[in-house]
OpenMM code with the backbone's topology and positions (N, CA, C; nanometers):
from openmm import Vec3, app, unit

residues = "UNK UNK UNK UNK UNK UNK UNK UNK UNK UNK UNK UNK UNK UNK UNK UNK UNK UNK UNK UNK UNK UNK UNK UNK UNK UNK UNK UNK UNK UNK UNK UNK UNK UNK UNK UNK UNK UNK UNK UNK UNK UNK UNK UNK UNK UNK UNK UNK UNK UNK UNK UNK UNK UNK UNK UNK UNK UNK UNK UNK UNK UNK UNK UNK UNK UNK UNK UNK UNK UNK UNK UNK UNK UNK".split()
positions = [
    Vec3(1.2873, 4.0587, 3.8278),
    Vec3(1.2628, 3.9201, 3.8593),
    Vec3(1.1211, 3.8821, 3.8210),
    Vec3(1.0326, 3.9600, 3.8551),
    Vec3(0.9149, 3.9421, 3.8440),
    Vec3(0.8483, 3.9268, 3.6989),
    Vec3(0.9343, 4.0447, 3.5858),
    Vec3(0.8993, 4.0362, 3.4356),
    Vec3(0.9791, 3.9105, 3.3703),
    Vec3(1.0798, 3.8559, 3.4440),
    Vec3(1.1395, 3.7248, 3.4103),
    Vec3(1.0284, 3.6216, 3.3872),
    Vec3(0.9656, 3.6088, 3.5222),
    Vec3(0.8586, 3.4999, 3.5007),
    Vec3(0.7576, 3.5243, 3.4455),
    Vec3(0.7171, 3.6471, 3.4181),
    Vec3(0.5905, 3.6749, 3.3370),
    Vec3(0.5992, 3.6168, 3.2019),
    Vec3(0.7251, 3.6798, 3.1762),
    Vec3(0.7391, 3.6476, 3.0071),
    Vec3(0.8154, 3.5420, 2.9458),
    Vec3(0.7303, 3.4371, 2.8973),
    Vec3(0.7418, 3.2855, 2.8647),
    Vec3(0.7907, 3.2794, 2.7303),
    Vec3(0.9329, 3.2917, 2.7314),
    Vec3(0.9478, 3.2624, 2.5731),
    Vec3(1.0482, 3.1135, 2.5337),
    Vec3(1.0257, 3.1178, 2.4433),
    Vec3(1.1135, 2.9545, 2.4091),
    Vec3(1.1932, 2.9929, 2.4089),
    Vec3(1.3082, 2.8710, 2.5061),
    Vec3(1.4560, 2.9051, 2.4719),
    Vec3(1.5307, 2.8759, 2.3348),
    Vec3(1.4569, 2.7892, 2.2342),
    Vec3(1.5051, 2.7419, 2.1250),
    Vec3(1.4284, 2.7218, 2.0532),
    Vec3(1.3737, 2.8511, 1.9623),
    Vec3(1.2304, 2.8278, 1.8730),
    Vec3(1.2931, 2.8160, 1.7365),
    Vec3(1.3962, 2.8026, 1.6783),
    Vec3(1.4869, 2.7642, 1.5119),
    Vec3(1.4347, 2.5758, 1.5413),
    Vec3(1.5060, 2.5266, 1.6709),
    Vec3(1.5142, 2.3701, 1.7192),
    Vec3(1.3035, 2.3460, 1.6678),
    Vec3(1.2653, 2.4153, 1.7154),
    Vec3(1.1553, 2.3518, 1.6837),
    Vec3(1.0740, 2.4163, 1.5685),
    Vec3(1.1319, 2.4944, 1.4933),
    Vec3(1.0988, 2.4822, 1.3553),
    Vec3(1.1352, 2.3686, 1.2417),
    Vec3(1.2569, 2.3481, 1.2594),
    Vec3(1.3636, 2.2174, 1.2192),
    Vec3(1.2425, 2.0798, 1.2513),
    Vec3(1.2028, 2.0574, 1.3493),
    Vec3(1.1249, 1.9392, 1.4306),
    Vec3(1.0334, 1.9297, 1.3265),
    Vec3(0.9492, 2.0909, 1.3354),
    Vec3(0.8178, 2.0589, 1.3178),
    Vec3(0.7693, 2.0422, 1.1248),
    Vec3(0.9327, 2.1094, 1.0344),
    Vec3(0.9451, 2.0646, 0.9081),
    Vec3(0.9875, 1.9109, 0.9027),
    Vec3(1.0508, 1.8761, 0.9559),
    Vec3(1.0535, 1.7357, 0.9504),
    Vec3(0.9572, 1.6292, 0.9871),
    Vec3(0.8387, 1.6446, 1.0633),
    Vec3(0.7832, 1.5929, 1.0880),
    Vec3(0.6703, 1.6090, 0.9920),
    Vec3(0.6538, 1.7238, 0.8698),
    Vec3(0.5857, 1.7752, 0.8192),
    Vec3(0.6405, 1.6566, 0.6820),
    Vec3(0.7504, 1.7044, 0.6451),
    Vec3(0.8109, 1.6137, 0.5237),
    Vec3(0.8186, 1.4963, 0.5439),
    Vec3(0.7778, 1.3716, 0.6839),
    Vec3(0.7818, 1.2727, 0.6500),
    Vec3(0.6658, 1.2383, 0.6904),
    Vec3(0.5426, 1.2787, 0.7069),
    Vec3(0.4002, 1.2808, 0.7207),
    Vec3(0.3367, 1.3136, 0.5166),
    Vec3(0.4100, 1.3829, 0.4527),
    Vec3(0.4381, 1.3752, 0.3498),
    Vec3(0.4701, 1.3054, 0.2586),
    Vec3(0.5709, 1.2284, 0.3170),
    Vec3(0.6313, 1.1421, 0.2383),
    Vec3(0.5342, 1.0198, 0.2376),
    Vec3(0.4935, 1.0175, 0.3585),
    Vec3(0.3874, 0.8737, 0.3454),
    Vec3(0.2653, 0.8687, 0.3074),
    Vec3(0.2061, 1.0066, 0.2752),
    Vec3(0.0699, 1.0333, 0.2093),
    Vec3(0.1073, 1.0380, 0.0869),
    Vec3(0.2821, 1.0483, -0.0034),
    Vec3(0.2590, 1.0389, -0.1471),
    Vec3(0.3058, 0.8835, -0.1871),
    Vec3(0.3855, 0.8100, -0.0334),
    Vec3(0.3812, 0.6676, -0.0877),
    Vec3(0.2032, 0.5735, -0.0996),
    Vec3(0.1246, 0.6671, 0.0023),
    Vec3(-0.0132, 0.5856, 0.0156),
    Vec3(-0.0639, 0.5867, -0.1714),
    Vec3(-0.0683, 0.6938, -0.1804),
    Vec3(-0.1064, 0.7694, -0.3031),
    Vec3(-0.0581, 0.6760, -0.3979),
    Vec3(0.0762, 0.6771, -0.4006),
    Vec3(0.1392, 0.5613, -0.5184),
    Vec3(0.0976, 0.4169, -0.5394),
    Vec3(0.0463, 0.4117, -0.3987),
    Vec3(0.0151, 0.2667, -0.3669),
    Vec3(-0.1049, 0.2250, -0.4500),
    Vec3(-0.2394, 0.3173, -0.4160),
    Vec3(-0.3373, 0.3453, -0.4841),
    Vec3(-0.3484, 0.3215, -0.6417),
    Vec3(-0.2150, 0.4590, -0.6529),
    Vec3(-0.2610, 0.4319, -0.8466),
    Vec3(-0.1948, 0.3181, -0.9081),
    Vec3(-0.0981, 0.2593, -0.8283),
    Vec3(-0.0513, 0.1511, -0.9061),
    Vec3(-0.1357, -0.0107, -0.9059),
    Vec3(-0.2004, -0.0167, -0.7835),
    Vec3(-0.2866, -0.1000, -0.7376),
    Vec3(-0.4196, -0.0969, -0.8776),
    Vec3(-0.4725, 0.0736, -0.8976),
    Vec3(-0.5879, 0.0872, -0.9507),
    Vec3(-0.5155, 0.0585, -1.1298),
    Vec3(-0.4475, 0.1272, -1.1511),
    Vec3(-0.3698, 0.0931, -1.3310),
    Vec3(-0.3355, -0.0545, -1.3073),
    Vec3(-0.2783, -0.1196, -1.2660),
    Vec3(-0.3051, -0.3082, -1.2679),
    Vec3(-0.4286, -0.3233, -1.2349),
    Vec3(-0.5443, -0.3384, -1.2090),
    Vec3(-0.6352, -0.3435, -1.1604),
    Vec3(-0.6729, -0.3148, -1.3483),
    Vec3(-0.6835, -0.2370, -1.3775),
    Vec3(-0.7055, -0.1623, -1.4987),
    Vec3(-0.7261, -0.2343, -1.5942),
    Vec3(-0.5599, -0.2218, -1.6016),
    Vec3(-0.4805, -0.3404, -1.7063),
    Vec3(-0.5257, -0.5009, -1.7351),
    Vec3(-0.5472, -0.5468, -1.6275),
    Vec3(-0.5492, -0.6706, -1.6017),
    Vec3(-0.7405, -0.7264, -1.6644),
    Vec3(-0.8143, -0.5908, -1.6604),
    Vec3(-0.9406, -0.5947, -1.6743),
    Vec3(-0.9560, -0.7557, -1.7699),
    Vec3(-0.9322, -0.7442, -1.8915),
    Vec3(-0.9471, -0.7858, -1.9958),
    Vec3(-0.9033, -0.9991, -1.9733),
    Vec3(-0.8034, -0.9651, -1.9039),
    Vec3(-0.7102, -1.1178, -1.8676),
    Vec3(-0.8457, -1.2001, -1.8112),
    Vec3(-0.8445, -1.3490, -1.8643),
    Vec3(-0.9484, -1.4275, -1.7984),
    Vec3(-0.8561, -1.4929, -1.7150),
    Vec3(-0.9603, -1.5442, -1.5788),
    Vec3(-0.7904, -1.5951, -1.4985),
    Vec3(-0.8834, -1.7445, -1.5262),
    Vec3(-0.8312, -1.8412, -1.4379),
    Vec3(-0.8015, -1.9802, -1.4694),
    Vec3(-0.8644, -2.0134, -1.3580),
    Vec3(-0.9781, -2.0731, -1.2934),
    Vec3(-1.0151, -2.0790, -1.1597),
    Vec3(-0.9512, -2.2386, -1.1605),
    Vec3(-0.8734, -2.3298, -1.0130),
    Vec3(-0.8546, -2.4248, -0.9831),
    Vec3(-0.9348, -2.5718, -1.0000),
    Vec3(-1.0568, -2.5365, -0.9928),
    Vec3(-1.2192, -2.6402, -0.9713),
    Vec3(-1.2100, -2.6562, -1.1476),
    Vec3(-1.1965, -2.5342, -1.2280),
    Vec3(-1.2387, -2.5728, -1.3681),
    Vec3(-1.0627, -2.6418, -1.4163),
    Vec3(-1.0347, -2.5917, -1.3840),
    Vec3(-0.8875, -2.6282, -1.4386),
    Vec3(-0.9131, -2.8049, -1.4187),
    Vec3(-0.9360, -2.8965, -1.3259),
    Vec3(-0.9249, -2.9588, -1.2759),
    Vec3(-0.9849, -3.0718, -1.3413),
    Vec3(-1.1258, -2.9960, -1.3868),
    Vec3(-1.2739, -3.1043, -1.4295),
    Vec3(-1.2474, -3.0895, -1.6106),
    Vec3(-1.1597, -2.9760, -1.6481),
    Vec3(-1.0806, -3.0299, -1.8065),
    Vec3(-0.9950, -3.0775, -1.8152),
    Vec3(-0.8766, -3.1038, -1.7041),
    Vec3(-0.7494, -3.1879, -1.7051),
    Vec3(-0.8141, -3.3060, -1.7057),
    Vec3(-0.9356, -3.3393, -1.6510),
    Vec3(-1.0367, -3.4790, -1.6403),
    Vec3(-1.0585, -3.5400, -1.7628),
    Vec3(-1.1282, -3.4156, -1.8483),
    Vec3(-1.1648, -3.4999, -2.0006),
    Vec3(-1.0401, -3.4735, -2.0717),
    Vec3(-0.9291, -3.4495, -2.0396),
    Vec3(-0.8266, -3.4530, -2.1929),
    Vec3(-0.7401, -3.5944, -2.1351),
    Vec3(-0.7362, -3.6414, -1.9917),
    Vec3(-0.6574, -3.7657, -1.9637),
    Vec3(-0.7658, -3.8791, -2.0049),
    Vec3(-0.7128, -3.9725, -2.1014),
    Vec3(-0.7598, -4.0875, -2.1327),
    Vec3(-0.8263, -4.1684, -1.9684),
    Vec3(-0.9327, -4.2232, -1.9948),
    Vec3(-0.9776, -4.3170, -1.8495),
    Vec3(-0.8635, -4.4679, -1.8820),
    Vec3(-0.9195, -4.5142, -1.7410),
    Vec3(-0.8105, -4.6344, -1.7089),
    Vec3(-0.8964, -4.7128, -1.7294),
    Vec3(-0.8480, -4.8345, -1.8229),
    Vec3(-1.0175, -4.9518, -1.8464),
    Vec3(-0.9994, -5.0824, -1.7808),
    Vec3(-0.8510, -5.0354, -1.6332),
    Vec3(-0.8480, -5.1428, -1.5511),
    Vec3(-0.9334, -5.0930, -1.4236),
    Vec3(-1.0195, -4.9743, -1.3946),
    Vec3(-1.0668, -4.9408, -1.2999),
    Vec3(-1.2447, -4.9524, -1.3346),
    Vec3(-1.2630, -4.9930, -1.2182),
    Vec3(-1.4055, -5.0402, -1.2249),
    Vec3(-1.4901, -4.9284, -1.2575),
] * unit.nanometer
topology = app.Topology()
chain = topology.addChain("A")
for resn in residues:
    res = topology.addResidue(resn, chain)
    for name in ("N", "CA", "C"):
        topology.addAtom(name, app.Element.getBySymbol(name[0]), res)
């Protein structure tokens, strides 16, 4: 009775090998989606270097000079 309680063993140590790979492979899985996230973010990032973008304010003050003025407005 007495070496019963001494000696502490798991009743189901396979159950928590199973647990502790799974918890392993999807701790995994989300450090190679972070990862993906990264290089695809950084290669567009990349890519895109070269592209001039179009800011709103300028867009706005050349749509100005290509529309004819109105020569009924004061």
């Amino acid at each position: 009775m007495v070496q019963s309680i001494l000696l502490d063993a798991a009743p189901d140590p396979v159950g928590i090998g199973a647990l502790l790979a799974v918890v392993l492979l999807v701790i995994g899985f989300i450090v190679l989606l972070a990862v993906g996230l990264v290089l695809f973010l950084w290669y567009r990032k990349r890519s895109l270097r070269g592209v001039e973008m179009i800011r709103p304010d300028a867009s706005s003050a050349s749509a100005q000079h290509a529309q004819p003025s109105n020569p009924n407005q004061p």
